[in-house]
C-alpha positions as CSV (number, residue, x, y, z in Angstrom):
1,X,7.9,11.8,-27.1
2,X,7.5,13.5,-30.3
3,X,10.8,15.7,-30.1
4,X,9.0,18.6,-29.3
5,X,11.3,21.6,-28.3
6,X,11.0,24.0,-24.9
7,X,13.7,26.6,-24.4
8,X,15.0,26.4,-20.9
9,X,14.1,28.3,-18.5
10,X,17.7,28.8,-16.3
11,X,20.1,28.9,-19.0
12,X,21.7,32.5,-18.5
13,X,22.1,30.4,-14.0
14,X,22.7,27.0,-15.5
15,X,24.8,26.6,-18.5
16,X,28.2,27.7,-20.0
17,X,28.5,30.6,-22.0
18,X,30.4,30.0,-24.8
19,X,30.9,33.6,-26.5
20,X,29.4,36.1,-28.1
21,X,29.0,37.6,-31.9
22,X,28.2,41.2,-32.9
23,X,26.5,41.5,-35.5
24,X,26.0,44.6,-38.0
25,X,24.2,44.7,-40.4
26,X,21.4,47.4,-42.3
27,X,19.3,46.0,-40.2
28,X,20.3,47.1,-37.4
29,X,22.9,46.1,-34.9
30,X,22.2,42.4,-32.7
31,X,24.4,40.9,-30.1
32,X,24.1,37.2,-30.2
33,X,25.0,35.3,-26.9
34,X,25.0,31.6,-27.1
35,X,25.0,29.1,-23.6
36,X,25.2,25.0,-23.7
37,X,24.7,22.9,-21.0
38,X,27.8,21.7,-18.3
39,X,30.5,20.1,-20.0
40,X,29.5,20.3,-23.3
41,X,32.7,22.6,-24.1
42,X,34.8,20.5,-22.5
43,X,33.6,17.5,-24.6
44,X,34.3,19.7,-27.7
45,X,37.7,20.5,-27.4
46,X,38.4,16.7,-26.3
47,X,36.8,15.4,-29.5
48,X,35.7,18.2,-31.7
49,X,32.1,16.9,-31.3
50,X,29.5,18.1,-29.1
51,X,28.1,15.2,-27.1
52,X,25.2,13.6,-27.8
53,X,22.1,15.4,-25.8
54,X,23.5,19.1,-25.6
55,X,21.9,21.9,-25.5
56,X,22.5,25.2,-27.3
57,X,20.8,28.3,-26.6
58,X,21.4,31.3,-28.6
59,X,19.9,34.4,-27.5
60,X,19.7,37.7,-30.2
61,X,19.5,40.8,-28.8
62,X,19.7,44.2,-29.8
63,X,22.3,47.3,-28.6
64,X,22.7,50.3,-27.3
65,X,26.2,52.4,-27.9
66,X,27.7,55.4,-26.2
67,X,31.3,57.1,-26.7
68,X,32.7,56.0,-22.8
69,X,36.1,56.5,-21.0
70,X,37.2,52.6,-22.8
71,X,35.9,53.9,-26.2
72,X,32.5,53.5,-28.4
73,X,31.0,51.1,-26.3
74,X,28.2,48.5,-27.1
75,X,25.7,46.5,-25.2
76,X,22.6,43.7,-25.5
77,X,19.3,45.4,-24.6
78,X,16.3,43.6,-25.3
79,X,15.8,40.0,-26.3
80,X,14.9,39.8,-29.8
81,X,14.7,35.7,-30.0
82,X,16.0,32.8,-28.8
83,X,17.3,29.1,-30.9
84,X,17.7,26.2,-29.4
85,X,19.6,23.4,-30.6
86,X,19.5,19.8,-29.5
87,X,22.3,17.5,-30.4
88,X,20.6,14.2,-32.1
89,X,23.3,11.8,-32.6
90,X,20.8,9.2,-32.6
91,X,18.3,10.7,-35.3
92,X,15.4,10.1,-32.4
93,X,12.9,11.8,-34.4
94,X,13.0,11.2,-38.1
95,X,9.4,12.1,-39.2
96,X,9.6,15.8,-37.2
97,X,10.7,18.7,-39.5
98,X,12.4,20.4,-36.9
99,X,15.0,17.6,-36.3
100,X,17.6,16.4,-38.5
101,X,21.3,16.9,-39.7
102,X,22.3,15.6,-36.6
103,X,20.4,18.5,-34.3
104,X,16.8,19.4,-33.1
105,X,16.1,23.2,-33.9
106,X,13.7,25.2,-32.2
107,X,13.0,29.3,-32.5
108,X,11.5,31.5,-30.2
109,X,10.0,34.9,-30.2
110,X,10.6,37.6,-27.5
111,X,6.6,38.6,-27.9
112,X,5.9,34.9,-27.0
113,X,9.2,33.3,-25.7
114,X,7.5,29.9,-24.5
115,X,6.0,29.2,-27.7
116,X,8.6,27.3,-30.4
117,X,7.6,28.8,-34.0
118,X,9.7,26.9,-36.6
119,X,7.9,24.7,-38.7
120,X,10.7,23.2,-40.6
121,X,14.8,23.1,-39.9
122,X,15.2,23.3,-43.6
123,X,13.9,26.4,-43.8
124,X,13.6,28.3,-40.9
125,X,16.9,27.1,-39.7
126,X,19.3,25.5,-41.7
127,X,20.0,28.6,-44.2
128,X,21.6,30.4,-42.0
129,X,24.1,27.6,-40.9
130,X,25.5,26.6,-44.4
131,X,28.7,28.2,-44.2
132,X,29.5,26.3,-40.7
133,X,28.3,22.9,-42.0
134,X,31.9,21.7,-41.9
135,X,31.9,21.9,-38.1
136,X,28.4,20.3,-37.4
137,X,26.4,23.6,-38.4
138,X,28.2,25.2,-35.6
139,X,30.5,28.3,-35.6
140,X,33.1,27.3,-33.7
141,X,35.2,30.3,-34.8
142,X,33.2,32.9,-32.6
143,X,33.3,30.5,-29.4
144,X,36.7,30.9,-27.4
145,X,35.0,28.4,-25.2
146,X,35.5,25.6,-27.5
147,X,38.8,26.5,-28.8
148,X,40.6,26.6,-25.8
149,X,40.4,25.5,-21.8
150,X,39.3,28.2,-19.8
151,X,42.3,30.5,-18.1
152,X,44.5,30.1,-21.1
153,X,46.7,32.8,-23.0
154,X,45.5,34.4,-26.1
155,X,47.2,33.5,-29.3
């Protein structure tokens, strides 16, 4: 009722995974996995719009490495957090500051990962999306998922 935001519990079972990013940085090394809910891909490379209602979970991890037979190999190991977008077409919830430009945002923490702790899109959020407001705050780049039908060649 008031757009508050749970993270679902059967993502990893239930929804599509659209790709994965590695990140490295001085921070240290994250691998960042990120699911939406059925169809919501196929919508996207249709229309180059994610339909109204979908879900996108992101989940941040950390990794492991080791030299193996294939090469320097890397991994996800534990959860670090989870976001959670919500797309909002519709603008449902107008006086919440975790919903607007078009998405509800959510964070979670690994130390308490049913607990949402945003308190504000524009800041907790929206920063890091800048460079991929051009394609809905999404980076479509790093999702083979929405770029092409599943089973296709490689460019």
């Amino acid at each position: 009722k008031d757009g508050g935001i749970k993270k679902p519990h059967d993502f990893r079972d239930g929804y599509q995974h659209l790709g994965a990013f590695t990140v490295l940085d001085a921070k240290g090394n994250e691998m960042h996995d990120t699911y939406a809910t059925p169809g919501a891909a196929v919508e996207f490379r249709k229309t180059g719009k994610f339909p109204d209602g979908t879900v996108l979970v992101k989940e941040v991890s950390g990794t492991a490495h080791a030299a193996l037979t294939t090469g320097d190999a890397h991994w996800a190991t534990n959860v670090k957090v989870w976001f959670v977008m919500i797309k909002d077409a519709k603008g449902r919830y107008p006086q919440n500051k975790l919903w607007g430009e078009g998405w509800g945002w959510a964070l979670f923490k690994s130390d308490a990962p049913n607990k949402q702790v945003a308190t504000d899109f524009r800041t907790d959020c929206l920063p890091c999306h800048v460079p991929a407001k051009a394609n809905d705050w999404i980076y479509v780049r790093g999702y083979r998922a929405l770029r092409e039908a599943p089973g296709a060649a490689t460019k």
